[in-house]
C-alpha positions in Angstrom: -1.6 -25.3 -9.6 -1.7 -27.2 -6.3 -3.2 -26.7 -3.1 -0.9 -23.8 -1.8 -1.3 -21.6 -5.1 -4.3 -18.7 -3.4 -1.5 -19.1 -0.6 1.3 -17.7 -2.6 -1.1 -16.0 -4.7 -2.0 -13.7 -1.1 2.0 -13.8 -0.5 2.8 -12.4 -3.6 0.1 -9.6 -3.4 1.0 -8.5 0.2 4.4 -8.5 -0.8 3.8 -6.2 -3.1 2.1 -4.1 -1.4 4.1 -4.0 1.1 6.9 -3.2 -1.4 5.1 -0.6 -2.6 4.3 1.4 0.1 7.9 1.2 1.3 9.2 2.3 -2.0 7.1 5.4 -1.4 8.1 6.3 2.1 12.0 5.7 1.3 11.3 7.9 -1.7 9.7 10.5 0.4 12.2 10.7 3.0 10.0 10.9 6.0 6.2 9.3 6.9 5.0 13.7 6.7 6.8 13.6 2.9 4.5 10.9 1.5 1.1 11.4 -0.3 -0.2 8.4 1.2 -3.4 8.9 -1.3 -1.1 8.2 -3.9 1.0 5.7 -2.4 -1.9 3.6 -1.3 -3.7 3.6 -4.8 -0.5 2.5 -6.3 -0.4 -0.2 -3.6 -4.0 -1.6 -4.4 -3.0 -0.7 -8.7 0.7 -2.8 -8.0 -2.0 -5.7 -5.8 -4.4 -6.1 -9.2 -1.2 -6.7 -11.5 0.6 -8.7 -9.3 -2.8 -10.8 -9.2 -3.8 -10.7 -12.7 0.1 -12.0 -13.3 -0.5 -14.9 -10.9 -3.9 -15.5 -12.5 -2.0 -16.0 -15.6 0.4 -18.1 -14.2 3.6 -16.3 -15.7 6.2 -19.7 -16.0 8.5 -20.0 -13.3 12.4 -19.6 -13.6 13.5 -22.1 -10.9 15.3 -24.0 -13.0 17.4 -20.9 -13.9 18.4 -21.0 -10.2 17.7 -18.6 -7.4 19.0 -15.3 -8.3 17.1 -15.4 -11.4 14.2 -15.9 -9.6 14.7 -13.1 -7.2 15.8 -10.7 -10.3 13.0 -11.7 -12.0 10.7 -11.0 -8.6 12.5 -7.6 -8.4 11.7 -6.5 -12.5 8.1 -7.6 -11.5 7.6 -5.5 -8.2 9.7 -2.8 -10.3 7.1 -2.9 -13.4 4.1 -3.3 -10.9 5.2 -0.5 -8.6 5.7 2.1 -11.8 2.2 0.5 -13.4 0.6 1.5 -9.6 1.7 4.4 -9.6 0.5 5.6 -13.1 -2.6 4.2 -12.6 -2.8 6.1 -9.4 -2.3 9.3 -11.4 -5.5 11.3 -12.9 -4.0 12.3 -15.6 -1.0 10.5 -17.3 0.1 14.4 -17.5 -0.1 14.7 -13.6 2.2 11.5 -13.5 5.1 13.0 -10.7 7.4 10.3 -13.0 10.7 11.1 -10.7 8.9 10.2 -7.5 7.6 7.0 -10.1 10.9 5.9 -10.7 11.8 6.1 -7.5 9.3 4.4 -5.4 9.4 1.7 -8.3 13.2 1.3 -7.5 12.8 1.3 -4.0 10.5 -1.0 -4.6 12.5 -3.5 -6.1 15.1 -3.3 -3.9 12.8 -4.0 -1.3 11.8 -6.8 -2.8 15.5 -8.3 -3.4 15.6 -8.0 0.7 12.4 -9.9 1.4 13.4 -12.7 -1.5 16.8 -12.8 0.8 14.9 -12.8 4.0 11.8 -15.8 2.8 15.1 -17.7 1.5 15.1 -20.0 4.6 12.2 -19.6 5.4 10.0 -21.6 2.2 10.8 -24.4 0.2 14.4 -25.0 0.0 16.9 -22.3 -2.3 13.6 -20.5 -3.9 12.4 -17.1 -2.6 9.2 -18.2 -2.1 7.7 -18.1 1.5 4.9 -20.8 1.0 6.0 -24.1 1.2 
């Protein structure tokens, strides 16, 4: 696992929440539109998958090259974000699954920019901001 793996463990998980809560507000349309209660549950929900995923250690696709990697990142923050949100919910019922969709898209798209941005940033043509 290597000495830098809690490292990009934390740098995956406030990425994501990150993502998350930005995929909520772009959804809402302005910081007064967002239910921040939910938004910040499906933060911390989005936070425990993307840790139990590193936990697991979910194989790597750098050998399929970098924009596999950042699709890859992008379906994860995607399928956190909608898990998040649901798990947010009370109910599965009171699940607002439009604003769901949304923020989880948003979400993914957000994370597609910060892959770009980390690119020269961490170890050479990966996505990864922890060298």
């Amino acid at each position: 696992m290597g000495s830098t793996y809690p490292l990009r463990v934390a740098d995956r998980a406030a990425r994501t929440a990150l993502q998350v809560v930005l995929g909520y507000l772009m959804a809402a349309g302005t910081i007064g539109g967002v239910d921040w209660t939910t938004a910040g549950l499906a933060a911390v929900f989005a936070v425990i998958v993307s840790v139990l995923q590193a936990a697991v250690d979910l194989p790597s696709m750098h050998h399929l090259g970098w924009l596999a990697e950042v699709i890859g990142r992008a379906l994860r923050t995607f399928a956190q974000t909608a898990l998040g949100s649901v798990g947010a919910a009370t109910l599965l019922t009171d699940v607002a699954w439009g604003t769901v969709l949304s923020a989880a898209a948003l979400a993914a798209l957000v994370s597609v920019v910060t892959s770009i941005i980390a690119t020269p940033i961490g170890p050479r043509g990966t996505p990864e901001l922890v060298r």
